[in-house]
Residue, then its C-alpha position, 0 to 999 in steps of 0.5 A: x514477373x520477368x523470367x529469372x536468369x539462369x542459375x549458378x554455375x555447378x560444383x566440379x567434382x572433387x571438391x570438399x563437402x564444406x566447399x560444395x556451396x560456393x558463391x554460385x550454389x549458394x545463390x542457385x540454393x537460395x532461389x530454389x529454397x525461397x520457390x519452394x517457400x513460396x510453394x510450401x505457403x501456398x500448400x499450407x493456405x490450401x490445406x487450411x482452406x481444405x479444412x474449413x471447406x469439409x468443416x462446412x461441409x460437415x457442419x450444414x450438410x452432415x454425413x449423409x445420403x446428401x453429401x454422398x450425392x455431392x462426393x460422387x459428383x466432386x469425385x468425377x470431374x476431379x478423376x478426369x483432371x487427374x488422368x487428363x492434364x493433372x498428370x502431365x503438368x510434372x511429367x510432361x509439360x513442365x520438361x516441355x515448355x521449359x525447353x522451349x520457354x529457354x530458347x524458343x519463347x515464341x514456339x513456345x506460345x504457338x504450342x500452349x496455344x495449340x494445346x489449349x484448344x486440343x483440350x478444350x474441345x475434347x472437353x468440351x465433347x466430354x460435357x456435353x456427352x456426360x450431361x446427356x448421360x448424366x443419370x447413368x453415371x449417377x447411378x453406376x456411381x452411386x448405385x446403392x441409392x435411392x432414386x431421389x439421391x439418384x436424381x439429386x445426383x444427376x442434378x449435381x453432377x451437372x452443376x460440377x461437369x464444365x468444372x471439368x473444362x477449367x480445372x484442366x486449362x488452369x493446369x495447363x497455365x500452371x505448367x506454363x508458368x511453372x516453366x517459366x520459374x513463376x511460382x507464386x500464382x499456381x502455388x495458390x491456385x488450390x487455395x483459390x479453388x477452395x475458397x470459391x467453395x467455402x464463399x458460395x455455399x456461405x452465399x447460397x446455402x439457405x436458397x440451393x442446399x447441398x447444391x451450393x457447394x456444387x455451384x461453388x466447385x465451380x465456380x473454384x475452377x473458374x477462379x483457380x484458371x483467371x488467378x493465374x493470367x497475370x502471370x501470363x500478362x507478358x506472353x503471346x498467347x492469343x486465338x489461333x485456329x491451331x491443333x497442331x505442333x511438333x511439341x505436341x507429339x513430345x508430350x503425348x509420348x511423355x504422358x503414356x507411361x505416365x497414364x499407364x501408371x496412374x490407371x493402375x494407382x487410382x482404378x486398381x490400388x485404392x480401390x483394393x486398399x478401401x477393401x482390405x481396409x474394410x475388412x478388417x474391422x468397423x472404423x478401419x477406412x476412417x483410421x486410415x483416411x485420418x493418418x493418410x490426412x497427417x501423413x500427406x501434410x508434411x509431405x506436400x509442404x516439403x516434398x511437392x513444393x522443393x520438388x515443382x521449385x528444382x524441376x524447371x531448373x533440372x528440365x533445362x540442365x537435362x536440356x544441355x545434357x541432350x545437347x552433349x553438355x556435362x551432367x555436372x549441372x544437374x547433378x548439383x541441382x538435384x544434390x541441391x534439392x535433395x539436400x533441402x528434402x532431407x533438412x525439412x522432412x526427417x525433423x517433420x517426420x520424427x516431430x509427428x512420429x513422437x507427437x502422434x497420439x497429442x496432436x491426432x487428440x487435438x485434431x480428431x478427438x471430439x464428438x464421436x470420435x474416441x481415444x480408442x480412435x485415437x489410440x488406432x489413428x496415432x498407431x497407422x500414422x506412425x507405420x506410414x511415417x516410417x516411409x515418408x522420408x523415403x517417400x520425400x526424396x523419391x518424388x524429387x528423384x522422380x521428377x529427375x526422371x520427368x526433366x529427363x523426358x524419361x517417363x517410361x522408368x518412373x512409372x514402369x518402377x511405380x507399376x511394379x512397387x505398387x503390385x509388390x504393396x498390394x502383394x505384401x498387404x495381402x500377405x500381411x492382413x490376416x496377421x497385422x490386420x489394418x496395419x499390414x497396409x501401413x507397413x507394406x507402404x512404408x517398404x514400397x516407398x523405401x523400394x520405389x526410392x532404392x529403384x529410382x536412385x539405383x537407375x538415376x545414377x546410371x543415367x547421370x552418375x552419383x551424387x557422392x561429391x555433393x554432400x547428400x548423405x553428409x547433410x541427411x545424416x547431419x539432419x538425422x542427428x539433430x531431428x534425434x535429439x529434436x525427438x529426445x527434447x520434445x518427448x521431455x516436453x511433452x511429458x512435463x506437459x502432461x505432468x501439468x495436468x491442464x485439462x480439455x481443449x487447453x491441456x490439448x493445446x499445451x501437449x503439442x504446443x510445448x514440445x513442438x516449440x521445444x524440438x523446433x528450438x532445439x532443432x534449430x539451434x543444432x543445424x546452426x551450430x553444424x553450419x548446415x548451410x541449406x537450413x540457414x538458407x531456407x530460414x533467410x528465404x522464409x524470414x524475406x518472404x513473411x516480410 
């Protein structure tokens, strides 16, 4: 896949909101609405791979000792990718190669190889050093289980640690090709991973047990890294005994802050959260992992997808900015993005918010699972999505500061809602109890996001000339009447008293295609031209 021109020009400042998208914005719009098209597919193929994967899991496995024994030995490789390079792929490597991949493409292949073979033999120390210990993790892990599980543990936590080595470099190779504007193969790389799951337990289950599963994640990583290198099939990328490259410093600097911020989210918030949560009753943890599921889907599908595809873009515009060009370029494509954000995420979040209790009935209500569970879920995942919107254009307005090589600001803001939320839930449980969580989330991510824009203008100046209150108001208008149309429908859909799986299907799908239909019709009528934009992208794609 050749590397794509640069985009349209921007809009100068002044014009009007109708003129925003010219011919050049337009096209610029376009193409970033069919890559986050192609990103939000491959969110969604995951997720469903994800769900029959813990299917599987569920359905041969069960719930217990076993299963926690292979929890424990997913839980640390996919801990270290996540301190390690899956937290620098949007931070730090995308903003990098990108810079390089505009003008520099050969320095830009010495520098991936110089990375590469950094983090392959820091890695590759780590395994090894974590096989010797292996037993000693299992136990500080899973220490309140007996000394078979134990043993069983170490067992498996040596199935899964190389896993360690190709979950990174496939991060790598995604950023890579994420810099390079393709994104078709890492959007899948997930999805891919999955499946290597779900094809060898199938395979192996009746010979290697739970061990199965753990030969599949690896087995993941290997597939989620050689998808992606026909993508590469035209870079300079060969073994060279290299350790060392100036870009190599730029990249560690962007990611300290970063590493700062994601050691306090995953060794002190979750693990607070899981406590409080627990405290305040018996099924309380699992009330707020289910609504977390829900609340995460839409949120990945338009906020991590709209967000990966205007990134490269906005890294080379902040480029031209350093270089003592105008900010008028990103300007617009962060206007852009935005846009996109608000026309996708507001209906999503108003649809799940009124259909909430049909839809976690048609999910989750069955075997032990009860209304009163129901009831509970549907209640914590309506006080989440109070902040999803907010949280939806934060991520973008944090990428923002990523392209801008700014790292230190996002996670230093991230740092400080993320005390406030504990703050806030501590303050709240004795009297909301398990919801005090929820809506102490909801008012950090409106805080996260009210910071971020705050600091971002005076980095680069205000967006008012771009229309984005202008289409997130539109966008908020039509997803009200959406809601209105699809709680008539969802009533005349319990009114037919259609009973079990069916009645449950028809209690969503009714109003669902009700709101969308509804929905639709009223952005058109507004000729709010992102919506228009994005249907072309996503009706060219499917063909």
């Amino acid at each position: 896949m050749a590397v794509e021109p640069g985009l349209g020009e921007p809009t100068a400042p002044g014009m009007q909101s109708s003129d925003i998208l010219g011919a050049g914005t337009q096209h610029e719009t376009a193409r970033i609405a069919r890559a986050a098209s192609v990103i939000s597919l491959g969110n969604i193929t995951s997720r469903v791979l994800g769900l029959v994967r813990e299917i599987v899991k569920s359905n041969f496995f069960g719930a217990g000792g076993v299963v926690d024994a292979f929890n424990v030995a997913t839980f640390v490789p996919t801990m270290v990718s996540d301190l390690l390079v899956g937290g620098m792929v949007n931070s730090a490597l995308v903003p990098v190669f990108s810079e390089y991949a505009r003008d520099q493409r050969e320095e830009l292949w010495k520098l991936v190889a110089a990375f590469l073979n950094i983090i392959a033999i820091v890695l590759a120390l780590f395994v090894v050093a974590a096989q010797v210990l292996a037993p000693q993790i299992a136990f500080l892990m899973n220490s309140g289980a007996s000394q078979p599980l134990l043993d069983l543990t170490a067992l498996l936590l040596r199935v899964t640690l190389p896993a360690v080595v190709f979950l990174n470099i496939s991060s790598v190779l995604s950023g890579l090709l994420y810099s390079l504007k393709r994104f078709t193969l890492p959007a899948f790389t997930a999805a891919v991973y999955n499946a290597g799951i779900i094809a060898v337990t199938l395979l192996l289950k009746q010979r290697l047990g739970i061990a199965a599963m753990a030969m599949g994640l690896l087995v993941g990583s290997v597939m989620q890294m050689i998808v992606q290198l026909p993508g590469l099939r035209d870079a300079n990328l060969r073994f060279v005994a290299r350790l060392w490259h100036p870009g190599l410093k730029r990249i560690v600097l962007l990611f300290l802050p970063i590493a700062l911020g994601v050691s306090v989210d995953v060794l002190i918030s979750r693990p607070i959260s899981l406590t409080l949560a627990s405290q305040t009753g018996e099924g309380g943890i699992s009330w707020m992992n289910y609504a977390t599921y829900l609340v995460q889907l839409p949120h990945g599908l338009v906020a991590t997808a709209i967000s990966f595809a205007v990134l490269p873009t906005l890294s080379m515009h902040a480029a031209d900015m350093r270089a003592g060009r105008d900010s008028q370029a990103f300007r617009s494509t962060l206007g852009k993005g935005l846009r996109l954000v608000s026309v996708l995420i507001i209906p999503a979040t108003v649809g799940l918010f009124v259909l909430a209790t049909p839809v976690i009935s048609l999910i989750y209500e069955h075997g032990d699972f009860t209304a009163f569970d129901t009831q509970m879920t549907s209640l914590a995942l309506q006080l989440y999505l109070l902040g999803l919107p907010f949280a939806a254009l934060d991520l973008l307005l944090v990428f923002s500061f990523y392209a801008l090589q700014d790292t230190l600001t996002p996670s230093l803001i991230g740092v400080g809602t993320i005390l406030f939320y504990l703050l806030t839930a501590v303050l709240l449980v004795p009297r909301m109890g398990l919801f005090s969580l929820m809506i102490a989330d909801s008012v950090k991510h409106l805080l996260h996001m009210t910071i971020s824009a705050v600091l971002l203008r005076r980095k680069v100046g205000g967006l008012a000339e771009y229309g984005v209150l202008r289409t997130s108001g539109m966008a908020l208008i039509a997803s009200a009447v959406m809601g209105g149309v699809a709680l008539v429908g969802l009533r005349a859909a319990n009114s037919l008293g259609a009973g079990g799986f069916l009645g449950e299907i028809i209690a969503v799908g009714v109003p669902s295609l009700l709101g969308i239909a509804a929905y639709m019709g009223i952005v058109t009528a507004l000729r709010l031209e992102e919506a228009q934009l994005l249907w072309a992208a996503l009706r060219t794609r499917f063909r």
